[in-house]
C-alpha positions, -999 to 999 in steps of 0.1 A, spaced: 640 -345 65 608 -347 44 588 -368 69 596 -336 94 587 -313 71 552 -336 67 544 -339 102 555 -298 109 526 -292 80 500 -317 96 506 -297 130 502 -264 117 467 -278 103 458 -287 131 471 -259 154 452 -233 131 416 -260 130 416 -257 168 416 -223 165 390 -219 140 368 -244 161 371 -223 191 363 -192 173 336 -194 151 323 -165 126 301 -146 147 266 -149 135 243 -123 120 222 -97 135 185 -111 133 161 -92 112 138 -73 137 101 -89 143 77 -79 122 49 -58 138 13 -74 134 -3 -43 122 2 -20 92 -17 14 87 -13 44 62 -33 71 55 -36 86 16 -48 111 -1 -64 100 -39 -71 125 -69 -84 109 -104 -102 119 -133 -124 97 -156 -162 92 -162 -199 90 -154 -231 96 -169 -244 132 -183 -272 141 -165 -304 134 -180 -324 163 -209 -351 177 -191 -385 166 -205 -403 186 -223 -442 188 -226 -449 174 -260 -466 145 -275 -434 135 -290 -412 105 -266 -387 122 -247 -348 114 -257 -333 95 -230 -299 89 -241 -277 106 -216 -240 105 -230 -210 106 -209 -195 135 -192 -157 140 -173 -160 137 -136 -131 141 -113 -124 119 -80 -110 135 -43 -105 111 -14 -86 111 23 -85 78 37 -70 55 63 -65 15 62 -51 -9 90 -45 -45 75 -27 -78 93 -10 -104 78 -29 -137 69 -3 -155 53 31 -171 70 50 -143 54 26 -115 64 30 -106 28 -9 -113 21 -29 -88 45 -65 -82 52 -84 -49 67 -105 -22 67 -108 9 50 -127 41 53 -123 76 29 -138 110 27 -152 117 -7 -165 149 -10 -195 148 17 -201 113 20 -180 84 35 -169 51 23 -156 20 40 -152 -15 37 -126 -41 35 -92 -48 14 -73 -74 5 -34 -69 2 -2 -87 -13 31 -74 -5 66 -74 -20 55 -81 -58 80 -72 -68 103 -78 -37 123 -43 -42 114 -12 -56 136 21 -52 118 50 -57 127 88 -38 164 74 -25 140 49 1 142 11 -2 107 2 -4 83 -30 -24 58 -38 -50 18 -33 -36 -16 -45 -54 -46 -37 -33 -79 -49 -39 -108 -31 -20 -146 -34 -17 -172 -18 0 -192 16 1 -227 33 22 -259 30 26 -263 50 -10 -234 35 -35 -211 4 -36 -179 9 -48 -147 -13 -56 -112 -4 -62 -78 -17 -78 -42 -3 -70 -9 -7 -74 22 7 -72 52 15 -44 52 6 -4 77 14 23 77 16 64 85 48 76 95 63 113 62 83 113 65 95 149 102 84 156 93 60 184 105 23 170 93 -7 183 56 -17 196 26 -36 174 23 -13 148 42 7 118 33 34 96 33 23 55 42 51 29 40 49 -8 24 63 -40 -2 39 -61 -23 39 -92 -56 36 -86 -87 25 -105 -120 32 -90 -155 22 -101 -187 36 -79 -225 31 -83 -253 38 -70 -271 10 -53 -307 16 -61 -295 32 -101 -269 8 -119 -272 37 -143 -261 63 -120 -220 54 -120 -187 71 -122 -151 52 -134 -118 69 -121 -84 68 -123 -57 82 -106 -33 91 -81 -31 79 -44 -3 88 -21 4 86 13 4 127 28 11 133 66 50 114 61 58 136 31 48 166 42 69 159 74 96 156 53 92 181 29 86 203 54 112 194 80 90 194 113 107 184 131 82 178 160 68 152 143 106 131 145 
């Protein structure tokens, strides 16, 4: 009776390995392709320093005082960047750059790295760790920047799919500017940069921008 019972068991393992060889766990949904380009848009507002203006000079015999001191200055800026991935990953990017500041514009190139950390959520949205390096500036000032803070991908126009996505986020930013003829004539900002035409959508609710 016990060499029945045996073989019964070693037939039921078998019976149920066929079946589980026939049907395998179905396998996951791939992750969808990444698209080659990334753009955002921003909007920047920071506060910091530069120097005062010079003390007029008055007509004496006496030298003229020439110290100059340091006054507050405050920063305004509406900019674009479109970056593509130079790494396997696509988490190290490269692109250029170009803002409004006040009546003059800047441009140049930045260097991006992605996903450090790998998760950050921030407003209920799943989004990732950004440090951005930029350079660049015009034919009157040079200018370099350092930011970091949060990055996701939004639905900007709610048409998936194609070689692009839209990048929305909010960064620290620190921002040093010169002028290229007058290494005395700088300013040193910091502030806020965040990305405007997906949050207003949302705030908003236009919805003929979905």
């Amino acid at each position: 009776m016990r060499l029945v019972g045996v073989r019964r068991a070693l037939l039921l393992v078998l019976l149920l390995g066929g079946v589980a060889s026939a049907h395998p766990p179905p396998e996951p949904d791939p992750e969808p392709s990444r698209p080659a380009l990334e753009w955002s848009t921003w909007f920047r507002l920071g506060v910091g320093m530069r120097p005062a203006d010079p003390p007029p000079v008055a007509r004496t015999t006496t030298t003229p005082d020439t110290s100059r001191g340091q006054v507050t200055t405050w920063d305004a800026a509406l900019g674009i960047e479109l970056t593509t991935g130079i790494s396997e990953s696509g988490n190290v990017r490269l692109g250029p750059w170009l803002e409004v500041r006040g009546a003059s514009v800047v441009g140049g190139g930045e260097l991006v790295i992605q996903r450090v950390p790998k998760t950050i959520d921030l407003f209920f949205y799943e989004g990732q760790g950004v440090l951005v390096m930029r350079a660049g500036g015009n034919h009157e000032r040079a200018t370099g920047q350092l930011a970091y803070g949060y990055l996701a991908p939004w639905d900007l126009f709610g048409r998936p799919g194609g070689g692009t996505r839209y990048m929305i986020g909010v960064r620290f930013v620190a921002t040093y500017t010169r002028a290229i003829d007058d290494p005395r004539d700088w300013s040193a900002t910091i502030g806020l940069e965040t990305e405007p035409v997906g949050a207003l959508r949302y705030l908003l609710g236009i919805r003929s921008w979905y």
